[in-house]
N, C-alpha and C positions, 0 to 999 in steps of 0.2 A: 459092412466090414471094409471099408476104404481107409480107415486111419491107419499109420504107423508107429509104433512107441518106439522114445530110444530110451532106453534106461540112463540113471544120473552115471552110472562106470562109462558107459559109451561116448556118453555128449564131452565128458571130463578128456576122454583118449581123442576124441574129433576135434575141442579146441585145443590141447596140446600139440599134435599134427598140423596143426593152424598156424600156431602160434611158431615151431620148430621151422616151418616153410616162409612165414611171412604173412601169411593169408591174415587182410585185414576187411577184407570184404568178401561177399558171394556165400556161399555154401558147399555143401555135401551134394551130391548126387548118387541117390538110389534110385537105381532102376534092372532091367533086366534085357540081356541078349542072348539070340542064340548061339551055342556051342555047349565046352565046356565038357566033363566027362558023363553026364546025366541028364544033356540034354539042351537046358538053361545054363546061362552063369550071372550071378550078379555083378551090377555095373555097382563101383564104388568106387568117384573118385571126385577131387575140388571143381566146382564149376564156378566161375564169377557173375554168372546172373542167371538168374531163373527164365527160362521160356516163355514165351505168353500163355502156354495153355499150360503149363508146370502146375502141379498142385504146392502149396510152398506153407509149411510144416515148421515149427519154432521152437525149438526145446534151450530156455534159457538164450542164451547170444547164440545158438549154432541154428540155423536154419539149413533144412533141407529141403530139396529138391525132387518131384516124382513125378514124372510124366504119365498120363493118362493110364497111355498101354502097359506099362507096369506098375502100375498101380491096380492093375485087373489080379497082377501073379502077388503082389507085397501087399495088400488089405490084409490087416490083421495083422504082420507081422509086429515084431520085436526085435531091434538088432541092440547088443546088448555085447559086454567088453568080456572076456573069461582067462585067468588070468590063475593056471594052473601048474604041473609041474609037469607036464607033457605038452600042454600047449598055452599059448600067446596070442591072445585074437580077438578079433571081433566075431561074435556069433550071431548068424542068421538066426531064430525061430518064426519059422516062415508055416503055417497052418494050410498052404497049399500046396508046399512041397508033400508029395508021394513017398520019392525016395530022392537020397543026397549019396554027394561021392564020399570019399573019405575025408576031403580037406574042407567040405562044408564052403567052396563056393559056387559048386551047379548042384542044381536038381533039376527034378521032373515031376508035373502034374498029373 
């Protein structure tokens, strides 16, 4: 369980973000740090080049970014666009989060 899915809404919100910023090179970076109200919180933000030891993920032109140690907490995940009338977001389904706070960006294992 080391892969990540982005869904086709997600990757569509990641290069529009891209494209709004300028970003015509690098990626996404997921990954995970501590704090947060539950514990963890995910890291999610443009990096211009992948690590050496980056695991490096391709979904159409968005390429993303996962460093080892969070790639232990994000295996199996899904981050995915939701786009409702309470909320606007990108959404974690993360299979090793326990429990999440309310705004879905920490949990705990």
């Amino acid at each position: 369980m080391d892969s990540i899915a982005v869904t086709p809404k997600a990757v569509a919100k990641i290069r529009e973000a891209f494209r709004r910023e300028g970003v015509t090179e690098g990626g996404l970076r997921l990954g995970v740090q501590g704090g947060g109200c539950s514990g963890l919180s995910y890291l999610f933000r443009f990096d211009p080049k992948p690590r050496v030891t980056d695991k490096v993920l391709q979904f159409e032109d968005v390429n993303v970014f996962v460093d080892p140690k969070s790639l232990l907490y994000l295996g199996g995940m899904t981050l995915d666009w939701k786009d409702t009338l309470l909320y606007s977001g990108f959404e974690f389904q993360n299979p090793h989060a326990k429990k999440s706070c309310g705004c879905g960006t920490s949990f705990s294992t």
